[in-house]
VMD Tcl script that draws the C-alpha trace (Angstrom):
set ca {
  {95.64 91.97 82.62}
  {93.98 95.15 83.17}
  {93.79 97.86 80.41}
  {92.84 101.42 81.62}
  {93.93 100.42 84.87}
  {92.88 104.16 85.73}
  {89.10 103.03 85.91}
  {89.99 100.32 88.44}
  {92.95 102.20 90.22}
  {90.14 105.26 90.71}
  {87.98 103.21 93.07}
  {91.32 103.00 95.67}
  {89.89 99.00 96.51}
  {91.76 97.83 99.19}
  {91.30 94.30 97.85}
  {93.09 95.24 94.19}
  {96.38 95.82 96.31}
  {95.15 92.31 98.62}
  {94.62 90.33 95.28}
  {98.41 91.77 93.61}
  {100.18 90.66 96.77}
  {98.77 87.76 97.13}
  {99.08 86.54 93.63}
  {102.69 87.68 93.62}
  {103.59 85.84 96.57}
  {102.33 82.72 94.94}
  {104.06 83.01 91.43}
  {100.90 84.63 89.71}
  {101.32 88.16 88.34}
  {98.70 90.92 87.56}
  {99.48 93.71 84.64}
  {98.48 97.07 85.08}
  {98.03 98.85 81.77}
  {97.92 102.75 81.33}
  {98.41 105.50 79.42}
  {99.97 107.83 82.18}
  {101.80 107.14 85.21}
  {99.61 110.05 86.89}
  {97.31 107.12 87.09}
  {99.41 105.04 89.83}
  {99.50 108.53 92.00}
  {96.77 108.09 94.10}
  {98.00 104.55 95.23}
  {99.74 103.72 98.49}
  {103.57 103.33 98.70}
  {103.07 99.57 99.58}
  {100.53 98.70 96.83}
  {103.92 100.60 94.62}
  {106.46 98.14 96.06}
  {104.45 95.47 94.96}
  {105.05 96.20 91.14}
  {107.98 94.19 90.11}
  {108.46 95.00 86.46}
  {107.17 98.56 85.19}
  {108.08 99.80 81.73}
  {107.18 103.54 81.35}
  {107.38 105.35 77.29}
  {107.17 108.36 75.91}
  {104.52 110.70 77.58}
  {103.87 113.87 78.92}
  {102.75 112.90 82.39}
  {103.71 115.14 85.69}
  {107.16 114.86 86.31}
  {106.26 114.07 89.98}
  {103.89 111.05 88.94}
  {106.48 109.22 86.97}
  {109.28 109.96 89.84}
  {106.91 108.21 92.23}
  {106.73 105.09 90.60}
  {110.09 104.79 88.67}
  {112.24 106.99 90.82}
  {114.19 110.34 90.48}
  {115.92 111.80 87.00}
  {112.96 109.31 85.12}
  {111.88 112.29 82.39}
  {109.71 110.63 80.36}
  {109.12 113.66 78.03}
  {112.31 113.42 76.56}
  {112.43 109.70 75.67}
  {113.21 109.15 72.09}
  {111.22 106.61 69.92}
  {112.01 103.26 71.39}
  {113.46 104.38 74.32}
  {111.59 103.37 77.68}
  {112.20 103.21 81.49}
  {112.05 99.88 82.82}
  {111.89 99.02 87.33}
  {113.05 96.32 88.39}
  {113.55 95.27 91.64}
  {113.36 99.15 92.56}
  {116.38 99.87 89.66}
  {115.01 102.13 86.84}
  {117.16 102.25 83.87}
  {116.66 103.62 80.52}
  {116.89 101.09 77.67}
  {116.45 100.66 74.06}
  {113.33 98.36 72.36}
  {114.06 96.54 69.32}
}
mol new
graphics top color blue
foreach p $ca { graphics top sphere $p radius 0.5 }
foreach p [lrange $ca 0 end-1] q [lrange $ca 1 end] { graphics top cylinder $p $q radius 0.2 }
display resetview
């Protein structure tokens, strides 16, 4: 797990992207914690294919940022308390924590 993946992400290491496909392609799984999705903008479109599960809340980030990684009509500015987008599998719906 990496918290304020921004820090890491900022570097653009090729071997971050090497290390979550290979560890995905062997069972293992890497999380990716952030505040804002503006911090997954500057990453490549394959290093974005290789996120299985993404769960976006509440936030004022760029609209263009959050349609990069969890797809068109994903406004997270007007998600009500609880309410998050999830991807998976490259489906975004909006859903309902308990």
């Amino acid at each position: 797990m990496i918290d304020e993946a921004h820090q890491i992400l900022g570097t653009r290491l090729p071997s971050l992207s090497r290390l979550i496909r290979m560890s995905r392609s062997k069972g293992g799984a890497m999380m990716l914690v952030s505040q804002s999705p503006d911090d997954f903008s500057g990453e490549d479109d394959e290093f974005l294919d290789n996120m299985g599960l993404v769960a976006a809340f509440a936030t004022n980030a760029k609209p263009g940022a959050a349609a990069r990684v969890l797809g068109k009509g994903a406004n997270l500015t007007n998600l009500q308390t609880g309410q998050c987008f999830v991807r998976f599998d490259k489906t975004t719906k909006k859903i309902r924590s308990c």
